[in-house]
Backbone of each chain as ProteinMPNN parsed JSONL, in Angstrom:
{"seq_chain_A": "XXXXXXXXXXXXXXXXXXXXXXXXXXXXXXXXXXXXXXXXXXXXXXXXXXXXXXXXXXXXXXXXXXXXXXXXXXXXXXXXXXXXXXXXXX", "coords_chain_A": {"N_chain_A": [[18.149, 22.124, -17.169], [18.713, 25.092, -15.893], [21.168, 26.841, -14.036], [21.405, 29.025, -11.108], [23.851, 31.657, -9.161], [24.542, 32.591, -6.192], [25.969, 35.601, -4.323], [28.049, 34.567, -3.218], [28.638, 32.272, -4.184], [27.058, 30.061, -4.462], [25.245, 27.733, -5.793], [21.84, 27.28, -7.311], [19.484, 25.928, -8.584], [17.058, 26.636, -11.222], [14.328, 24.983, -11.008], [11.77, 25.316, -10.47], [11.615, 25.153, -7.567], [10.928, 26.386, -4.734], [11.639, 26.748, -1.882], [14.192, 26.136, -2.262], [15.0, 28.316, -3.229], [15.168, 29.704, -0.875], [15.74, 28.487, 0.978], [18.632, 28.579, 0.45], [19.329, 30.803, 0.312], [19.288, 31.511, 3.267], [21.512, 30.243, 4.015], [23.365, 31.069, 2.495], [23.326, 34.174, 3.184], [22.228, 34.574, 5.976], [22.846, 32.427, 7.859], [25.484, 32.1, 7.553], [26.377, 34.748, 8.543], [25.861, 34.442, 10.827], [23.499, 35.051, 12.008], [24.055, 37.153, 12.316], [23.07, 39.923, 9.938], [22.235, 42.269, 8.043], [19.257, 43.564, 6.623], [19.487, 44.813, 4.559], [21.615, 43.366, 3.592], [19.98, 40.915, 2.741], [18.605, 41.678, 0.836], [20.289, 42.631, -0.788], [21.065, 40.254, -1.412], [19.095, 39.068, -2.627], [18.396, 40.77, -4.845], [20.531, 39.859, -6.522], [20.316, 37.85, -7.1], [17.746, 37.704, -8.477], [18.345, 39.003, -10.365], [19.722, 37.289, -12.184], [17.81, 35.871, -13.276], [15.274, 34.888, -15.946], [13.106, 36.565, -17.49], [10.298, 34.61, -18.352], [11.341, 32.902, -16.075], [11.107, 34.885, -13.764], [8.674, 35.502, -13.443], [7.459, 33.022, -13.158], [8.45, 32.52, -10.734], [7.4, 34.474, -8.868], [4.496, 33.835, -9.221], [4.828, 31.642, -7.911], [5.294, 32.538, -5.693], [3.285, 34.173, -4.781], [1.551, 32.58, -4.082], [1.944, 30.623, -2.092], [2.416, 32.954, -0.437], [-0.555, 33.873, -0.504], [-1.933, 30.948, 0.334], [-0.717, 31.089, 2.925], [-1.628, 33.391, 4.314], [-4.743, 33.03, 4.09], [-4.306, 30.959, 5.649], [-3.808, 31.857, 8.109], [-6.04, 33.984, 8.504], [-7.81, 32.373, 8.684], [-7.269, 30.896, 11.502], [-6.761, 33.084, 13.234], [-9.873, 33.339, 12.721], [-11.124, 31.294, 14.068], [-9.507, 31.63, 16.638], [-10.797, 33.463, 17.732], [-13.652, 32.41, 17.497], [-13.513, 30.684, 19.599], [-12.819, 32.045, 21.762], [-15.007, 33.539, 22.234], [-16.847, 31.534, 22.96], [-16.249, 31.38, 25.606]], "CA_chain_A": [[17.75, 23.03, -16.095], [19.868, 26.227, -15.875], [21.535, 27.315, -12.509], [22.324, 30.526, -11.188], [24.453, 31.73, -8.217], [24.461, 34.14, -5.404], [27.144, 36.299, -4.42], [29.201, 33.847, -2.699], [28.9, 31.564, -5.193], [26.542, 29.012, -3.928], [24.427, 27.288, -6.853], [20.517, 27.559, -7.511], [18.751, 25.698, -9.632], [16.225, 26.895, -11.34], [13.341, 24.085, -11.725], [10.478, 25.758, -10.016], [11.611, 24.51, -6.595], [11.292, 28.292, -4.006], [11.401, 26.734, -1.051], [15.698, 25.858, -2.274], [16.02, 29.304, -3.028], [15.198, 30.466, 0.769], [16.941, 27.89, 1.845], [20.263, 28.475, -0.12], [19.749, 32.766, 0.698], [19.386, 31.427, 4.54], [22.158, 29.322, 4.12], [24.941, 31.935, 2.315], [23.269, 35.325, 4.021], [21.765, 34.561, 7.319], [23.666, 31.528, 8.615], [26.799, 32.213, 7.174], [26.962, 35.938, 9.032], [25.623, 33.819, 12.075], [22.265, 35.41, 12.087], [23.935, 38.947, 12.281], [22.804, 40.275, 8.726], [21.177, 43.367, 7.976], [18.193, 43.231, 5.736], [20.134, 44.894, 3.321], [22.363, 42.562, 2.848], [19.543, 40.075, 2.159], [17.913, 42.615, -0.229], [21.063, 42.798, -2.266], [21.394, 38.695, -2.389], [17.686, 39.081, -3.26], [18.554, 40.985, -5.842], [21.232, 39.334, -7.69], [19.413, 36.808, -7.48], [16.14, 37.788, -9.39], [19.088, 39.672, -12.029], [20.121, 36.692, -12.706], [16.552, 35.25, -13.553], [15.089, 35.357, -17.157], [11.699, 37.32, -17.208], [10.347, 33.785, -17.94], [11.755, 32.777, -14.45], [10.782, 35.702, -12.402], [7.237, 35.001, -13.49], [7.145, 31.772, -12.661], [8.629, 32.107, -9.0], [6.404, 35.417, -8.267], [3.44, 33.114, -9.076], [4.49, 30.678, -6.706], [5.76, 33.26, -3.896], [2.446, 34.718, -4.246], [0.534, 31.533, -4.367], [2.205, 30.497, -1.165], [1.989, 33.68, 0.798], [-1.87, 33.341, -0.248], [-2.128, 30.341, 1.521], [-0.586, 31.354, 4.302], [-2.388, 34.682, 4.764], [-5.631, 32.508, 4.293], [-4.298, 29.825, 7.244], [-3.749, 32.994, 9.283], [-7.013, 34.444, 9.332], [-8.347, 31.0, 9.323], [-6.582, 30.607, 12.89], [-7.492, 33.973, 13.625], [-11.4, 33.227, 13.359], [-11.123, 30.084, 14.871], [-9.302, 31.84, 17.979], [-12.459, 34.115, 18.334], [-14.972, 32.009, 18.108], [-13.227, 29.981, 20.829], [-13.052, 32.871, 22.845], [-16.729, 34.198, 22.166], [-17.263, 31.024, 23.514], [-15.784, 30.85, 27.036]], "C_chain_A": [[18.897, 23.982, -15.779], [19.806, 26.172, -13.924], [22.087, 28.628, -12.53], [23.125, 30.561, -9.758], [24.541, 32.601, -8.149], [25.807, 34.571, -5.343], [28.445, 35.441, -3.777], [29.385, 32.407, -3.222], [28.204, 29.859, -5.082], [25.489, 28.907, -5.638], [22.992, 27.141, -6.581], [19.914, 26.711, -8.186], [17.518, 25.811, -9.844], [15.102, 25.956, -11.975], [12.307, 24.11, -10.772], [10.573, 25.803, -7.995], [12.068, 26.079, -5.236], [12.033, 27.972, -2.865], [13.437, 26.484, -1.221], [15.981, 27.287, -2.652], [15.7, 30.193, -1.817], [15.835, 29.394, 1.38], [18.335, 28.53, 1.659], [20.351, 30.29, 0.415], [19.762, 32.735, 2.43], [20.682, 30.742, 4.559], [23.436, 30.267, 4.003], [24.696, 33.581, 2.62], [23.001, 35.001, 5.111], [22.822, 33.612, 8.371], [24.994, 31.947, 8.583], [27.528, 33.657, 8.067], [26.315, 35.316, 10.669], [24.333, 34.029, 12.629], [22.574, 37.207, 12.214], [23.733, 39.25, 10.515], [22.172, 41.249, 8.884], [20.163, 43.27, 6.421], [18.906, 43.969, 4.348], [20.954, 44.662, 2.988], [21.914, 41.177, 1.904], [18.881, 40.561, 0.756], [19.143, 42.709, -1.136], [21.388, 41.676, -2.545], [20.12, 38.378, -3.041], [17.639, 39.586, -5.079], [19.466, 41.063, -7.222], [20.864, 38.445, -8.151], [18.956, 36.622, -8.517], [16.85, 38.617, -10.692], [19.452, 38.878, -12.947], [18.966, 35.661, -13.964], [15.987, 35.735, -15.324], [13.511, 35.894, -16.484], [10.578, 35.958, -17.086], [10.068, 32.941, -15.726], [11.126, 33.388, -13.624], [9.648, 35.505, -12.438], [6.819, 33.893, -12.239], [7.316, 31.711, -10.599], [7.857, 33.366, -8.575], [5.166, 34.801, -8.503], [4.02, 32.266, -7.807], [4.699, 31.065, -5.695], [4.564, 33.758, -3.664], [1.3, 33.787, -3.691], [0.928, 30.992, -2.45], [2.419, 31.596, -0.08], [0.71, 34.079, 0.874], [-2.328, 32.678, 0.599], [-1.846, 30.66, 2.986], [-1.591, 32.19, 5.191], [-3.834, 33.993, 5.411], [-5.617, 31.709, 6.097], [-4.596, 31.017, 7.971], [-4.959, 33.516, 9.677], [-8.042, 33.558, 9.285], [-8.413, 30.777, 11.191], [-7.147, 31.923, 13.407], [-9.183, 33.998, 14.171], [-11.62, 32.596, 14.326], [-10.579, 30.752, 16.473], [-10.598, 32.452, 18.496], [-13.564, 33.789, 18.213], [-14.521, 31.111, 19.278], [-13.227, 31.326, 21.956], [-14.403, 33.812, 23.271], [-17.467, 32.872, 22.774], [-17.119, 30.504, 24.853], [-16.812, 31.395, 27.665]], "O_chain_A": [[19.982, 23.531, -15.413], [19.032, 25.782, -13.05], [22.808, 29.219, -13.335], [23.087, 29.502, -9.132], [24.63, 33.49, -8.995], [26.7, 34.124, -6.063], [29.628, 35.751, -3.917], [30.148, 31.568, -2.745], [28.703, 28.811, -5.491], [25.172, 29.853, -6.358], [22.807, 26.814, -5.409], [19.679, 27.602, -9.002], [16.705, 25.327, -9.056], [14.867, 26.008, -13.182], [11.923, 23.065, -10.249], [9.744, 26.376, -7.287], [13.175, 26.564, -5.001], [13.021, 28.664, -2.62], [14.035, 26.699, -0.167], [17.143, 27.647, -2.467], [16.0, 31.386, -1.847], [16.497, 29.586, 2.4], [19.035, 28.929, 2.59], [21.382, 30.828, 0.818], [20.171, 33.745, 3.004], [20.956, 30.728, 5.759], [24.31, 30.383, 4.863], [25.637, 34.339, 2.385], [24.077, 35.203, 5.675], [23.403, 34.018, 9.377], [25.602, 32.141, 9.636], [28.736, 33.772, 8.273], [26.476, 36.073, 11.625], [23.957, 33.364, 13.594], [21.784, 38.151, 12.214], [24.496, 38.559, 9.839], [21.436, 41.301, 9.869], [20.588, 42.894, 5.329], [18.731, 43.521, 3.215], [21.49, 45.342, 2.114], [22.533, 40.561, 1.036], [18.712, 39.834, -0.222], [18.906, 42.88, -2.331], [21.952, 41.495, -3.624], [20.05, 37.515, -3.916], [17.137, 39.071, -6.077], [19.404, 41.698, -8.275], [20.939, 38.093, -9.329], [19.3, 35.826, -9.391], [16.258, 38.871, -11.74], [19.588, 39.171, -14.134], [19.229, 35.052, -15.001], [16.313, 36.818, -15.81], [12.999, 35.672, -15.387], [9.922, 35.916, -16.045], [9.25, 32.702, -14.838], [10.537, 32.793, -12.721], [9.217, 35.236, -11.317], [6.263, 33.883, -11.141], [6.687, 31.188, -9.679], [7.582, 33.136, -7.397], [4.379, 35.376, -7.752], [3.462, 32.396, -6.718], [4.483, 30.401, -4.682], [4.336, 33.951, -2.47], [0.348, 34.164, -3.009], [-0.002, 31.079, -1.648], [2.589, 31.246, 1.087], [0.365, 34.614, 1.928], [-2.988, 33.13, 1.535], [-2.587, 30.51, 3.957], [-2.147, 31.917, 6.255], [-4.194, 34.131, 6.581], [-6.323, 31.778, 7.103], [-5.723, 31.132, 8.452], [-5.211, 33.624, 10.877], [-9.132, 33.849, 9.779], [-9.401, 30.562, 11.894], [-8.149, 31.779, 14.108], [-9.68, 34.366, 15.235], [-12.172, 33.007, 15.347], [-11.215, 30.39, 17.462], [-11.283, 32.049, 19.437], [-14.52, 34.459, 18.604], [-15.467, 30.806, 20.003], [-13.826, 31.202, 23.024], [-14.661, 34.502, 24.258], [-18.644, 33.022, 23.1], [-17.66, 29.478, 25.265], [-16.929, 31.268, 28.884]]}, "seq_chain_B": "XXXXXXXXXXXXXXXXXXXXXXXXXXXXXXXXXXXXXXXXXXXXXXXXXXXXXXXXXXXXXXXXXXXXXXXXXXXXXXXXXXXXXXXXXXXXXXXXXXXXXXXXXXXXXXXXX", "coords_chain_B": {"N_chain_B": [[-0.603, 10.708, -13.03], [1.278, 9.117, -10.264], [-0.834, 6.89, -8.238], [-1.911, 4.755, -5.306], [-4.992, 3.777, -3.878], [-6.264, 2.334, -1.09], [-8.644, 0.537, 1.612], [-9.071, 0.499, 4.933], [-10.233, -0.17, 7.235], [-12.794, 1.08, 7.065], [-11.56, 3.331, 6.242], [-9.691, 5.167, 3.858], [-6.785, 5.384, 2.419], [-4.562, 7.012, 0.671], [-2.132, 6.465, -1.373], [0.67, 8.52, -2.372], [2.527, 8.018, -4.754], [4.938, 9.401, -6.274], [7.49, 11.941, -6.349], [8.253, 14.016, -6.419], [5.549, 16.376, -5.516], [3.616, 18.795, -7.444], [2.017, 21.113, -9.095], [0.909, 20.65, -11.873], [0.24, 17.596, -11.696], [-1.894, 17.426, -9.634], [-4.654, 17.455, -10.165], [-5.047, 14.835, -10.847], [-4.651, 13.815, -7.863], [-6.483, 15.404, -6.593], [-8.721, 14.693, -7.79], [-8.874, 11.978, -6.715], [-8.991, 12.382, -4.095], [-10.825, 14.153, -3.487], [-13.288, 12.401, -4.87], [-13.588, 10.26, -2.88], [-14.435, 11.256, -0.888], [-16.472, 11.836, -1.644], [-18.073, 9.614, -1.816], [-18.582, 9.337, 0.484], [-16.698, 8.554, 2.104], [-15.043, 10.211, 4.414], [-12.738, 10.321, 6.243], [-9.791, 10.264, 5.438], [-6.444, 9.491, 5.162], [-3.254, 10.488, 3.813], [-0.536, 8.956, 2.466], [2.331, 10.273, 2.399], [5.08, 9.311, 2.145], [7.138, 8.893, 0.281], [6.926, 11.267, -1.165], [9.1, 13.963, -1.529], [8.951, 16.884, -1.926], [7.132, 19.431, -2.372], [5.138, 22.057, -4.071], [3.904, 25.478, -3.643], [1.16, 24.928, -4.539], [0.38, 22.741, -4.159], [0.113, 22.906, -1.249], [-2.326, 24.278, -1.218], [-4.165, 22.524, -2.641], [-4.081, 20.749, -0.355], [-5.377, 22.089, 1.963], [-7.675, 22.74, 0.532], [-8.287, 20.35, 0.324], [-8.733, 18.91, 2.855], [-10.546, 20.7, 4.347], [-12.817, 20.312, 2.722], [-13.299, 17.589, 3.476], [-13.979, 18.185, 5.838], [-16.176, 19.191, 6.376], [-17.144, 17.119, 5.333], [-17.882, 15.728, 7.865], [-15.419, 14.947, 8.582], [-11.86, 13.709, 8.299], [-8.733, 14.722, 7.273], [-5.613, 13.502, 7.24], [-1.902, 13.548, 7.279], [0.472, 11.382, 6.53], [3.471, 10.091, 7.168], [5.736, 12.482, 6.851], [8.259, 14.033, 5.031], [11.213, 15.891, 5.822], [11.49, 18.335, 4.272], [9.049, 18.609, 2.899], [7.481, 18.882, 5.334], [8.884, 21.355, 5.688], [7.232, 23.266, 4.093], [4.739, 23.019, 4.841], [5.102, 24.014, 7.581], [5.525, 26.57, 7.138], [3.546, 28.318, 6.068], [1.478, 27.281, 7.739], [-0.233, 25.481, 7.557], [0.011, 23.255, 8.98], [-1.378, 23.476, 11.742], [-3.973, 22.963, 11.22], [-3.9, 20.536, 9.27], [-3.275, 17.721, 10.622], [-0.136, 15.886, 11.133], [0.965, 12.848, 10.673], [3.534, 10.71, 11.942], [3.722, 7.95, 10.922], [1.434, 5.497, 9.089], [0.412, 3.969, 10.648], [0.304, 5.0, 12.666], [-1.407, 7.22, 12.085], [-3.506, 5.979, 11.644], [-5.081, 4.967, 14.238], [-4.781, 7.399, 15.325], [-7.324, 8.002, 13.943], [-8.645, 6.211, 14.935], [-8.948, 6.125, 18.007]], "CA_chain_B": [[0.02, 10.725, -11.262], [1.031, 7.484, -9.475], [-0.693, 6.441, -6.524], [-2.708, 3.596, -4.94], [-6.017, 3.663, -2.56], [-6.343, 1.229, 0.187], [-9.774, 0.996, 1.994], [-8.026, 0.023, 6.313], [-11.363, -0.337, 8.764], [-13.507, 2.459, 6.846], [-10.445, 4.81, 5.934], [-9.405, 5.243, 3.067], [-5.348, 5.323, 2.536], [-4.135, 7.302, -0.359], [-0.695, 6.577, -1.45], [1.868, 9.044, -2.965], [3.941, 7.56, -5.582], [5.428, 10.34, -7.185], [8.777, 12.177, -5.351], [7.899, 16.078, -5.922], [3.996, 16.737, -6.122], [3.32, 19.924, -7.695], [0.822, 21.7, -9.689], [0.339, 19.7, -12.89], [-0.12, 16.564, -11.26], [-2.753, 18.103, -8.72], [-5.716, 17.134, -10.666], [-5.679, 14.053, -10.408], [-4.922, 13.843, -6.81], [-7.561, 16.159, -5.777], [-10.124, 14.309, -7.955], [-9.175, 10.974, -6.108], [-9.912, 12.144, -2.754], [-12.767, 14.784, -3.948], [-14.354, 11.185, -4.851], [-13.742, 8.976, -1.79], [-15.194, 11.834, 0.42], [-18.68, 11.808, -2.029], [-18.532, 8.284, -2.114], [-18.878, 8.928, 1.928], [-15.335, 8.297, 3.268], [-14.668, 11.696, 4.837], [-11.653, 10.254, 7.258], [-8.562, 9.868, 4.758], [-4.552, 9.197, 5.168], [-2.571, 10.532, 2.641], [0.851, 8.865, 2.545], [3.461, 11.305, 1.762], [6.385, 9.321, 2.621], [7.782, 9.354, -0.924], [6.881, 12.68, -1.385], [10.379, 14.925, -0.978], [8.794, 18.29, -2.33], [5.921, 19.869, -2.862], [5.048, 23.8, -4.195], [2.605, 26.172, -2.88], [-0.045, 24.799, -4.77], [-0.489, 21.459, -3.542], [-0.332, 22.994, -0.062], [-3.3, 25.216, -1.2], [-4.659, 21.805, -2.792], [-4.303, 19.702, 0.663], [-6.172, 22.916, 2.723], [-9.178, 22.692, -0.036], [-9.112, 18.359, 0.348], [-8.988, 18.991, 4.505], [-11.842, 21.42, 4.32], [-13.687, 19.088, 2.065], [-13.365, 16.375, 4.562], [-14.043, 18.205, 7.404], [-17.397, 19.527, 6.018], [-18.043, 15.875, 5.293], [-17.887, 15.26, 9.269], [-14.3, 13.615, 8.666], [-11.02, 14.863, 8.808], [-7.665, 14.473, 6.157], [-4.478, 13.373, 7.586], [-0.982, 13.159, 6.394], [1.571, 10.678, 6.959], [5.883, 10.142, 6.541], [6.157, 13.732, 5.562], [9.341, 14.671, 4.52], [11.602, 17.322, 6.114], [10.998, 19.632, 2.871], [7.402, 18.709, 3.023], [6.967, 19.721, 6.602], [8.968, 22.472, 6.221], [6.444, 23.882, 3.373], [3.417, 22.767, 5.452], [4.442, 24.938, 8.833], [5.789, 27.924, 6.546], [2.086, 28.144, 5.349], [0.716, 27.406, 8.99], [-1.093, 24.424, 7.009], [0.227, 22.032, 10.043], [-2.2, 24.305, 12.334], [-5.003, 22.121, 10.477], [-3.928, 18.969, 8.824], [-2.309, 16.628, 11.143], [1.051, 15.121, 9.847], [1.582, 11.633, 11.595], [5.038, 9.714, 11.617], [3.607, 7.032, 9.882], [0.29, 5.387, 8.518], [-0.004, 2.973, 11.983], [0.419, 6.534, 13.712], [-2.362, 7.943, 11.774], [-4.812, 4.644, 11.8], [-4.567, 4.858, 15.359], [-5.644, 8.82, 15.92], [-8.568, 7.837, 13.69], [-9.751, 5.079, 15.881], [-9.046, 6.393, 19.611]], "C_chain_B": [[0.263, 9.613, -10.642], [0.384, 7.643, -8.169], [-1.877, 5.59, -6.386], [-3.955, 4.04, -3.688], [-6.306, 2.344, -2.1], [-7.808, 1.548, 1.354], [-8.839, 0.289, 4.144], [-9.231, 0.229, 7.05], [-12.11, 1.024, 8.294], [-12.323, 3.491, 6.931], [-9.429, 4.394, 5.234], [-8.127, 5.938, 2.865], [-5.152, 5.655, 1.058], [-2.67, 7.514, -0.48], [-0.193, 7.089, -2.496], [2.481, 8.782, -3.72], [4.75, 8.483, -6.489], [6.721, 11.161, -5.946], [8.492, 13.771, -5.507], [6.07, 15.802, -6.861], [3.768, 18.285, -6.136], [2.36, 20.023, -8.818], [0.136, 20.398, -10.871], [0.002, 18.185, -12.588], [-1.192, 16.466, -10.255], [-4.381, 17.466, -9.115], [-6.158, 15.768, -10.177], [-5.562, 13.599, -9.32], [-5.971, 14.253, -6.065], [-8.559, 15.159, -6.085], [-9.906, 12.969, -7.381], [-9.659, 11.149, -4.548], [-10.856, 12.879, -2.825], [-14.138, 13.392, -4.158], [-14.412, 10.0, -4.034], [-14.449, 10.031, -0.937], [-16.659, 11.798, -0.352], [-18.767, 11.034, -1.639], [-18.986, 8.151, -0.756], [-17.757, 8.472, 3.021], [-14.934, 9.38, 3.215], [-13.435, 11.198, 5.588], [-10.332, 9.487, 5.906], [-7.35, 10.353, 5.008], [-4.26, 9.604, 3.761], [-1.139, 10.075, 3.265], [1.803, 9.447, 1.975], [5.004, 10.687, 1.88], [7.596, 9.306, 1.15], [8.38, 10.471, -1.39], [8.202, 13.801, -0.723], [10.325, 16.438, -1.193], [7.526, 18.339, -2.429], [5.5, 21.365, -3.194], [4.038, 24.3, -3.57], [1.112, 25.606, -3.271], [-0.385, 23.615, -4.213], [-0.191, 21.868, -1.856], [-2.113, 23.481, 0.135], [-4.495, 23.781, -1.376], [-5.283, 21.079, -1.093], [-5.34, 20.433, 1.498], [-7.531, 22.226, 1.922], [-9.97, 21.258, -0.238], [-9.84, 18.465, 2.004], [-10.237, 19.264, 4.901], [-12.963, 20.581, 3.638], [-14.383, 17.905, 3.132], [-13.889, 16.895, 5.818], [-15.092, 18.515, 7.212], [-18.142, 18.359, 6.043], [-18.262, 15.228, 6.668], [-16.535, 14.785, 9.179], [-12.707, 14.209, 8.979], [-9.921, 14.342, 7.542], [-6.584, 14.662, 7.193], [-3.367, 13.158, 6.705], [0.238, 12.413, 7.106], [2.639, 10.335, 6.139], [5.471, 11.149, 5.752], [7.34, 13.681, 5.875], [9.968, 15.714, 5.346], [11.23, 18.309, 5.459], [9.359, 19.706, 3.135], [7.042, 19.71, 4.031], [7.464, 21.128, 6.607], [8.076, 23.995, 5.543], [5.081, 23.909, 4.578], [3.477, 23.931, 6.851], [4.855, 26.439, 8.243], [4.693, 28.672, 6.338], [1.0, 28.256, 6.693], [-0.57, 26.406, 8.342], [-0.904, 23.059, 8.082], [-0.411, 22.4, 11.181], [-3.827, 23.224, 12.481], [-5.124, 20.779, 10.113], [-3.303, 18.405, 9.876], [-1.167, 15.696, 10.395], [1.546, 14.117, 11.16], [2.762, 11.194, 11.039], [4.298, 8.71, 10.555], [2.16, 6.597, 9.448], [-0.214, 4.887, 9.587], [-0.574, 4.256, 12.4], [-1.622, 7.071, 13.656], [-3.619, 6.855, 11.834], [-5.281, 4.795, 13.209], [-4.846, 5.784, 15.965], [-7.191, 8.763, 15.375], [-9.929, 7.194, 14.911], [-9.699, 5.405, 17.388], [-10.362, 7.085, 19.749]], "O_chain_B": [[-0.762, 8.97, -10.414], [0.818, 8.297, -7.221], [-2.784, 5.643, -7.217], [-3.607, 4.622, -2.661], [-6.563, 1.388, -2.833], [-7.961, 2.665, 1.847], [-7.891, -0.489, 4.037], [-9.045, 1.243, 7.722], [-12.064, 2.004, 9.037], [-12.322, 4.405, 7.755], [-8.529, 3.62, 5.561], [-8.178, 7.146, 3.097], [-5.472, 4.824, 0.208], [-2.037, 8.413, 0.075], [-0.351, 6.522, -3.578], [3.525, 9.418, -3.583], [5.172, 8.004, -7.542], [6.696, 10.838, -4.758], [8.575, 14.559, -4.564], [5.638, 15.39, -7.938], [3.729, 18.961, -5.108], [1.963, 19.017, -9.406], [-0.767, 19.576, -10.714], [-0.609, 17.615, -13.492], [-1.469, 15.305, -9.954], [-5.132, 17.07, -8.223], [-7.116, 15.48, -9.458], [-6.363, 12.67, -9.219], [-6.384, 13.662, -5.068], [-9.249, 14.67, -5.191], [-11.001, 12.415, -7.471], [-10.411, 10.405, -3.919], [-11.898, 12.498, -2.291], [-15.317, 13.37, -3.805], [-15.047, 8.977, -4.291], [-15.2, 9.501, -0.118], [-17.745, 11.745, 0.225], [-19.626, 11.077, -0.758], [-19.676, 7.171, -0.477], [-17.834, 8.171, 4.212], [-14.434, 9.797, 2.171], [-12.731, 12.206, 5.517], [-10.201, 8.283, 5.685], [-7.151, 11.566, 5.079], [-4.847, 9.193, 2.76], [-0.637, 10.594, 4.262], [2.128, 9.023, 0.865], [5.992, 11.408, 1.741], [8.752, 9.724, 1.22], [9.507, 10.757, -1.796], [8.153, 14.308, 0.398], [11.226, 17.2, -0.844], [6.823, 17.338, -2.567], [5.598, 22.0, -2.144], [3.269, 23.576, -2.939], [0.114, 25.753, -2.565], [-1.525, 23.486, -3.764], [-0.32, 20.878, -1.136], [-2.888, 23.241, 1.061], [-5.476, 23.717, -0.636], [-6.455, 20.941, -0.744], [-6.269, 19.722, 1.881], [-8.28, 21.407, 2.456], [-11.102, 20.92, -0.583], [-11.004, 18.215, 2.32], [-10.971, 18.528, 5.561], [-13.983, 20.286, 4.261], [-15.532, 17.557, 3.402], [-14.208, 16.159, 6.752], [-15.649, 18.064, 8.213], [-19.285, 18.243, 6.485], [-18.845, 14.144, 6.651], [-16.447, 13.875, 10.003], [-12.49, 15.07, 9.832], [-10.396, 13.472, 6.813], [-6.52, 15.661, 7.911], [-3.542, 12.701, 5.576], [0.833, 12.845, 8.093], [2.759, 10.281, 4.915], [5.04, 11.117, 4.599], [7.633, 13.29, 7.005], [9.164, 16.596, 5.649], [10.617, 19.219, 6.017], [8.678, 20.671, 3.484], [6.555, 20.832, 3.896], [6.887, 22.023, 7.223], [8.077, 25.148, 5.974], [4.636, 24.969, 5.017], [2.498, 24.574, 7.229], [4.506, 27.429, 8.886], [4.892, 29.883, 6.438], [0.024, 29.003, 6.759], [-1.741, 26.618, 8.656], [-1.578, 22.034, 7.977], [-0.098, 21.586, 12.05], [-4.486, 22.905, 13.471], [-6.026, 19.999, 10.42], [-2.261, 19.059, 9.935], [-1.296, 15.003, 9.385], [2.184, 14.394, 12.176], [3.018, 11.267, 9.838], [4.449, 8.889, 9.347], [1.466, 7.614, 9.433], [-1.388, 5.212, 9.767], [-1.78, 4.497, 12.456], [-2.536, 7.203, 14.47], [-4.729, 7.282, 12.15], [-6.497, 4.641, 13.09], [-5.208, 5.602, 17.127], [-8.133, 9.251, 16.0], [-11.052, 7.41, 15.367], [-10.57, 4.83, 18.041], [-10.759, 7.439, 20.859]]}, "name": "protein", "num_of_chains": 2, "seq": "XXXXXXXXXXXXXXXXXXXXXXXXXXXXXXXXXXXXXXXXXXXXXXXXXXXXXXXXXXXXXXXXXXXXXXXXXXXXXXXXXXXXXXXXXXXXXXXXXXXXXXXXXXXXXXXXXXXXXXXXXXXXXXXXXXXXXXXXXXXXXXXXXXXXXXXXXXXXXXXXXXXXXXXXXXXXXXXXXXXXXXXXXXXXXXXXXXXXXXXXXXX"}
């Protein structure tokens, strides 16, 4: 299982697992500047990131980023209906 | 896929044995509780406490067991999730829906009140 690393030299590994590389980009951009960050500082650990990635790779984790902001979207206007038929019913 | 079913006062306890559940192993999870809710047990526990990962798809999976169950009159619970687990499940807004009990007592226990 290959590894890659962000700009501050924190390790990755790449074995399908997304949810460690938003941790590890919260961990050495967001936390690390204390929550002050500007989005384009996450956009350029974003994108050493995904430079580092084989084509392979980027596949694989844009299937599962999309697969999981699917679901989400779905929950959302799941919760959404569900609020308005509760409120079509007061 | 490892995992064991347990029938507990009409509710049916599906246990986890595997440490990251993701896609390729999905199958046959789904098709064990796809066939305890025909068989007529709509109220099932999944025990996750093993479980230390999971990818987008078996969140997408657990929504399309939940929904299953809840159509059948019943409902799908999950118990000992994981930090990682949970933190997939409220990223998703999938903890909105499923219920994630501390433990299996926990969840026996919301069934029957």
């Amino acid at each position: 299982m290959r590894t890659i690393k962000t700009t501050t030299g924190a390790e990755i590994p790449l074995d399908g697992d997304l949810l460690a590389v938003l941790e590890t980009l919260y961990r050495e951009v967001t936390a690390r500047k204390a929550l002050d960050r500007s989005f384009e500082e996450m956009a350029n650990e974003i994108a050493h990131v995904v430079d580092q990635m084989t084509r392979e790779e980027r596949d694989t984790y844009l299937q599962e980023s999309l697969f999981l902001n699917s679901v989400t979207y779905e929950n959302e206007r799941l919760g959404s209906y569900i609020r308005k038929l509760a409120e079509e019913n007061i | 896929m490892k995992l064991t079913i347990d029938h507990v006062r009409g509710i049916a306890v599906v246990r986890v044995a595997e440490s990251r559940l993701m896609y390729p192993l999905l199958a046959d999870f789904s098709a064990a509780v796809v066939s305890l809710v025909g068989a007529g047990t709509c109220n099932v526990i999944v025990d996750m406490a093993p479980v230390v990962y999971i990818d987008s798809a078996t969140v997408g999976c657990l929504m399309d067991l939940y929904r299953q169950a809840a159509a059948a009159g019943g409902s799908l619970k999950l118990a000992g999730v994981q930090k990682r687990v949970q933190t997939m499940l409220t990223m998703t807004g999938a903890h909105n829906f499923i219920q994630l009990c501390a433990d299996e007592t926990t969840a026996l226990a919301g069934f029957e009140a």
